[in-house]
N, C-alpha and C positions, 0 to 999 in steps of 0.2 A: 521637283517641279511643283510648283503650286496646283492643287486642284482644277482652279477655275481656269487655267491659261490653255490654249489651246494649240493641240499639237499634230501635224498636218502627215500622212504616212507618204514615206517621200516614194511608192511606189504609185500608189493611185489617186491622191491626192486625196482621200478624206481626211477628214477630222479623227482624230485619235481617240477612242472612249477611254474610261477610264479603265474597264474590268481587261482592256489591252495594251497599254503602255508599258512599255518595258521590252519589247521585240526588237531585237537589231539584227542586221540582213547585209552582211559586206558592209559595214561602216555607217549603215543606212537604216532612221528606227522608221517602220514597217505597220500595218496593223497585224493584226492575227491572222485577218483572212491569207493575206499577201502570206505572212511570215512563213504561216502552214501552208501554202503553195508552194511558195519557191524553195523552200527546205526540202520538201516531200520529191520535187520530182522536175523543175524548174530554174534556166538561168536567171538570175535577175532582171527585170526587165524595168527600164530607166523610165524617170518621169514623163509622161507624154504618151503612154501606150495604151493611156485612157482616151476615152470620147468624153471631149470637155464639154460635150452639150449635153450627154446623159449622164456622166459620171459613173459609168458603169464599168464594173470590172473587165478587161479583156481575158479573161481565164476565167474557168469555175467555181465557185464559192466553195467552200470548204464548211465543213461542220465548225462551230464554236465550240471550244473545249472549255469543258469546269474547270474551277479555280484550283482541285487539286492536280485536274491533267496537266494546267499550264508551269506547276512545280516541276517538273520533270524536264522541259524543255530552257536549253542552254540560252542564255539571255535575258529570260523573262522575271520578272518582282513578282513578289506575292504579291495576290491580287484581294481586292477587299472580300470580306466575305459576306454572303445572305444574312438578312437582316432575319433572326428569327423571329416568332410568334410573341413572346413577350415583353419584346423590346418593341415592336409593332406597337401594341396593345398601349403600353405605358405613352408611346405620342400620340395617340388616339385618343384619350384620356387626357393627355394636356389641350391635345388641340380643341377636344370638346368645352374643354374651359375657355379656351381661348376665343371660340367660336360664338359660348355662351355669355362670357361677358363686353365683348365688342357687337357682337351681334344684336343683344340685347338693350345696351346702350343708344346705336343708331336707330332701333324702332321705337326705344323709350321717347327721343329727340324728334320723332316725327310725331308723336303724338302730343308733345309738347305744344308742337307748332298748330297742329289740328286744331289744341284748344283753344290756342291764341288767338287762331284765325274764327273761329267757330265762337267764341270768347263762352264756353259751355262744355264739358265731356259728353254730353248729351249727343247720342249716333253716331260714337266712336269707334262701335262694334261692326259699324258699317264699310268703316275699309280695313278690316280687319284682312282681307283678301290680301290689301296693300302690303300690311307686313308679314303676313309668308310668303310674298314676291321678294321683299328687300333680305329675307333672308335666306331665300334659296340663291337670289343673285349675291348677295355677300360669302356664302358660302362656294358658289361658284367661284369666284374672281381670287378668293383667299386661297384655295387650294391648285387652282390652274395658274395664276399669277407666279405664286410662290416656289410653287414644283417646276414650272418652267424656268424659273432665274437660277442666275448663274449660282446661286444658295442652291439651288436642287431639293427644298425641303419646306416644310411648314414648319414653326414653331415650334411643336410639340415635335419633330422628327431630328429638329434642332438639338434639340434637350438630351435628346436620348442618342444623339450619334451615328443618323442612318442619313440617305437621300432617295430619290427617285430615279433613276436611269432610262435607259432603253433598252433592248437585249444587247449591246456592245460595251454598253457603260458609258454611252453618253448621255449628253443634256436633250431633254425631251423638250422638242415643241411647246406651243400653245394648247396647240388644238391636242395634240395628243395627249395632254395632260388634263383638258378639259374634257376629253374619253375616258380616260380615266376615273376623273370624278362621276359621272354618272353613270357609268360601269356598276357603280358602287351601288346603285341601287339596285341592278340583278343581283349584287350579293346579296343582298337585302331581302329580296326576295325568295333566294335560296333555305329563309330561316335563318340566315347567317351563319349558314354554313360557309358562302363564298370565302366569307371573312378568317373562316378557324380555318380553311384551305390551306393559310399561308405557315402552318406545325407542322403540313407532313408531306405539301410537294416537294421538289427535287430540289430548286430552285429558292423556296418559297415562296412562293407568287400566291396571293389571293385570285379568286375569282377574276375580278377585273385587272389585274397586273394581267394576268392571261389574256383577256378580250386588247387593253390598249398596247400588249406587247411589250409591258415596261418590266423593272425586277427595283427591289428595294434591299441597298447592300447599308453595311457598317463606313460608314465616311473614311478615307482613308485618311 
């Protein structure tokens, strides 16, 4: 199945992430939550035994199991694996290029027009305000934009063979991606340690992958 197509668990009706696909349950592919219920202790229980207006499960959530637990269980694909710390780094590093020279371009282009309009550079330092706006919003919309589409990635994560998620493996929001991004600045914060977080948690999640609940695997 192609990455980007979406694949619907014929028990409860979500969307199928990606770090879950591959569960089948009597004939029937399932998420994990489902799969590991009705395996563990449960008949199958046929579409409709959701609440269409909450979407919520009618049985108890189950733990999400790592990518080496879900090798163990009949059914299931290997699952992408954590994106590590050096392969982070290296789209980090593209994207800062890529940030740099689009970013830099667009505020070159507004200052063009200032002078034009101004017919002088004279008091240009004056909205100088303006373009750390236009590059915190370019920044914004580049990284939320991106990470929310059906690409799941920036440029630089492009490059190097990873996406963005949510803890199921699927495609994240707007908003949660634009949490994400600004997340990024407790790392920051941190000393940047938020940032070197993502060598030696479990998962690898940086700082803010923890705050927006997302995870960055290897593209399958």
């Amino acid at each position: 199945m192609n990455s980007n197509e979406v694949e619907i668990c014929a028990n409860c009706d979500r969307e199928i992430g990606h770090l879950e696909r591959g569960y089948v349950y009597e004939n029937n592919v399932v998420c994990l939550e489902c799969y590991n219920r009705l395996t563990a202790q449960s008949p199958y229980v046929p579409p409709g035994s959701v609440d269409s207006a909450s979407h919520e499960v009618a049985f108890p959530i189950t733990t999400r199991l790592q990518p080496a637990e879900s090798a163990q269980i009949p059914g299931a694909v290997t699952l992408p694996e954590y994106a590590g710390f050096w392969r982070r780094f290296a789209g980090v590093i593209i994207d800062g290029v890529v940030f740099t020279v689009g970013g830099g371009a667009v505020v070159f282009g507004v200052g063009i027009v200032y002078i034009a309009a101004k017919g002088t550079p004279e008091g240009i330092e004056k909205i100088e305000p303006l373009f750390a706006f236009i590059l915190y919003l370019i920044g914004w919309l580049y990284y939320a934009s991106m990470e929310s589409s059906s690409i799941q990635a920036t440029l630089g994560k492009i490059a190097v063979g990873i996406i963005v998620t949510d803890l199921r493996g699927g495609r994240v929001s707007f908003a949660r991606a634009t949490g994400r991004h600004f997340a990024k600045f407790v790392s920051c914060l941190t000393l940047y340690i938020g940032f070197i977080m993502a060598g030696f948690t479990g998962e690898k999640q940086a700082l803010h992958d923890m705050i927006a609940k997302c995870l960055v695997v290897k593209k399958a």
